[in-house]
TITOR-33106 format. One record per residue: x negated, y, z of N, C-alpha, C, O in turn; residue in one letter. Coordinates in steps of 0.001 Angstrom, whole numbers, plus 500000, padded with zeros to 6 digits. Example, Ala and Ser with C-alpha at 12.3 -4.5 7.8 and 13.67 -1.06 7.14 Angstrom:
! residues 2
486810494310507800487700495500507800486800496700507800485764496681508465A
487150497750507080486330498940507140487100500030507870486591501138508039S
END
This chain:
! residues 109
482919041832127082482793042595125854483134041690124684482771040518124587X
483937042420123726483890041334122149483204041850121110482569042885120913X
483497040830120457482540040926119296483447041748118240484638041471118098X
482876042672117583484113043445116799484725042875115833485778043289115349X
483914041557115362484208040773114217485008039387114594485239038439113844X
485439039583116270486206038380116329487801039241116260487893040311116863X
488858038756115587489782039359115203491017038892116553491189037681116408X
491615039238117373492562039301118494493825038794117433494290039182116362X
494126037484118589495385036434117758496275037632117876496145038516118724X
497201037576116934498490038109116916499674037854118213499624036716118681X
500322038431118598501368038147119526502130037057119096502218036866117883X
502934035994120210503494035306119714504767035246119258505644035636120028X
505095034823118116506448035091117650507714034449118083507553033236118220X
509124034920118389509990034187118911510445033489117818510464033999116698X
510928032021118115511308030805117632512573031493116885513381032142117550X
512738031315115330513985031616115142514375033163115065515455033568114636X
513332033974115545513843035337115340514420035957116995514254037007117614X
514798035295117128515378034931119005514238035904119980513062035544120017X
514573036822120548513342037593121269513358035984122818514386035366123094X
512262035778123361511978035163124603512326036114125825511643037117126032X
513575035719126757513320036597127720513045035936128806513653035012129346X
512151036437129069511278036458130876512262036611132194512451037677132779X
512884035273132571513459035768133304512576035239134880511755034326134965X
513043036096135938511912035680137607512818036121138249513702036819137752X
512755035761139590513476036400140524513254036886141666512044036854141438X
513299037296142658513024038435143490511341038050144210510557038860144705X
511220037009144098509612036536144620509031036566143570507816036384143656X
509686036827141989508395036331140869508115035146140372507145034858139670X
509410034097140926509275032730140357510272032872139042511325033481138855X
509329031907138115510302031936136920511621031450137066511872031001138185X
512696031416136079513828031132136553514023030680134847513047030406134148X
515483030658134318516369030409133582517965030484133506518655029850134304X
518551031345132442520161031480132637520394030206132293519777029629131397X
521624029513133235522249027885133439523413028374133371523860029266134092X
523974027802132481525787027866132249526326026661132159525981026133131101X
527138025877132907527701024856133058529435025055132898530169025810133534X
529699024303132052531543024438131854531874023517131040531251022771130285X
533375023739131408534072022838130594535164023685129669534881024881129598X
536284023311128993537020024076128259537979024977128776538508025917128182X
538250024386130598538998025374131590538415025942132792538969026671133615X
536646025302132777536100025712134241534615025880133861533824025264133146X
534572027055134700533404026774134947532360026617136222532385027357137206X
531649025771136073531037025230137133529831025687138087529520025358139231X
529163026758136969527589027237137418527695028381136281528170028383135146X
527155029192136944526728030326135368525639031276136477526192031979137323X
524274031247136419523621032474137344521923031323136702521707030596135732X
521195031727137798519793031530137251519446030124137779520053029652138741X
518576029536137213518179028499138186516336028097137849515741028612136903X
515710027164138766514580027296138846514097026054137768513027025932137172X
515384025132137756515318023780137286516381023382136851517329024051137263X
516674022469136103517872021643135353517557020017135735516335020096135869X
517898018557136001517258017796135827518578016762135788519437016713136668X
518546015939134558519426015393134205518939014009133646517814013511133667X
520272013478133075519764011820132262520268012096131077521183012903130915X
519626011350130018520386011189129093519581009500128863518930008823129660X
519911009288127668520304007226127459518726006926127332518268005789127442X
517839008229127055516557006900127506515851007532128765514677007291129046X
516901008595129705516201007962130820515658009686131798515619010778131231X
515312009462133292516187010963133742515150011678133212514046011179132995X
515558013309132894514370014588132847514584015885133468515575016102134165X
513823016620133273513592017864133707513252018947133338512087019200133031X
514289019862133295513884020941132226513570022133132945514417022486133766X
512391022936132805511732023881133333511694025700132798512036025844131624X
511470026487133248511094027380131976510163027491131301509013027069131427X
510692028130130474509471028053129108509710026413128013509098026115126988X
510788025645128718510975024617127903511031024519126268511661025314125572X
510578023862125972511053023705124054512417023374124144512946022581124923X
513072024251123024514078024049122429514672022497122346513889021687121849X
515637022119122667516279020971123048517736020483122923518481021063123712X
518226019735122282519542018966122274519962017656122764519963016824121857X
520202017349123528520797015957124050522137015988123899522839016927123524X
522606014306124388524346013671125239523551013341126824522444012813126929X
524258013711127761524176013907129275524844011791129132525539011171128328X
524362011563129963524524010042130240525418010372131606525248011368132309X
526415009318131836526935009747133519525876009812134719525063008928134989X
526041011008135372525113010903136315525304012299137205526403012848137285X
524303012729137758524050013830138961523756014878138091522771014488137464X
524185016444137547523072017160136705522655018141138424523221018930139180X
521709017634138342521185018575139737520228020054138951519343020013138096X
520801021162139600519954022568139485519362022855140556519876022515141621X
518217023505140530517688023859141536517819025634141408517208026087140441X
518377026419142075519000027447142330518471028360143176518085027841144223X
518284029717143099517672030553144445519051030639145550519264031777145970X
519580030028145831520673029808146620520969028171146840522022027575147068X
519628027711146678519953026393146688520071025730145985520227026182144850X
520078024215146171520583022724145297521867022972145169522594023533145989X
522307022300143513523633022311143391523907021048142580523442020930141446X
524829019886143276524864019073142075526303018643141559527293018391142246X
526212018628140605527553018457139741527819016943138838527263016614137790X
528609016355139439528832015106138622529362015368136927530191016166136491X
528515014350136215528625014811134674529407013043134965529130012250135865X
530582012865133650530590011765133146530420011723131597530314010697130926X
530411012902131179529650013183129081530130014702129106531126015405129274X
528398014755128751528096016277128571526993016346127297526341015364126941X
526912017476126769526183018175125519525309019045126628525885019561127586X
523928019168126438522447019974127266522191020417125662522225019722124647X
521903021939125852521523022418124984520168023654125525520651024592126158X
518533023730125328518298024500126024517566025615124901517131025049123898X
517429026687124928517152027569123937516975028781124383517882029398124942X
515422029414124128515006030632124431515394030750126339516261031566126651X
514943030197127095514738030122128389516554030290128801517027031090129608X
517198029427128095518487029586128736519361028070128305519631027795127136X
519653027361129253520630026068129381521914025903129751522478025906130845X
522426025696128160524057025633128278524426023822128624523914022844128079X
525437023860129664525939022235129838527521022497129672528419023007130342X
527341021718128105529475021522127851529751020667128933528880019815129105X
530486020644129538531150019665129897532343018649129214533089019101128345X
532480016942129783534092016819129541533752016260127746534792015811127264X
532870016227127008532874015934125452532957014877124992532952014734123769X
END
């Protein structure tokens, strides 16, 4: 039971105006849209469970629900974790951009 005088927080607002979308997939695990390309290819574009990359101070992991984020990709592995599996893609300089549960990787920059 509440108290009538405790006032119910407001909903939370999207960052930027940006609605948050909820993305899951057929079991209900969260996910994230992953777009990987370059200026003639592209490499990945579908959902993934995980992102996990380097940049110059060192490797991370980006999840859903992540904060908003900008890096430079350091050379290395960008491994996704995928409902179809591991996928890994050799970066030698890339731009990670992640925003409102969705991670774009330029390639090639």
């Amino acid at each position: 039971m509440t108290d009538a005088a405790t006032p119910t927080p407001p909903p939370a607002t999207p960052v930027d105006g940006e609605a948050q979308q909820e993305h899951r997939d057929a079991n209900g695990k969260p996910t994230m849209a992953v777009k990987v390309y370059a200026p003639f290819q592209i490499y990945y574009e579908g959902d993934a469970y995980s992102v996990s990359a380097v940049n110059d101070v060192g490797p991370f992991d980006v999840l859903p629900h992540h904060h908003n984020f900008l890096c430079m990709l350091a050379p290395s592995n960008l491994i996704l974790e995928t409902p179809d599996g591991q996928k890994v893609i050799k970066v030698s300089r890339a731009l990670l951009h992640v925003r409102s549960e969705r991670v774009v990787v330029f390639m090639d920059v």
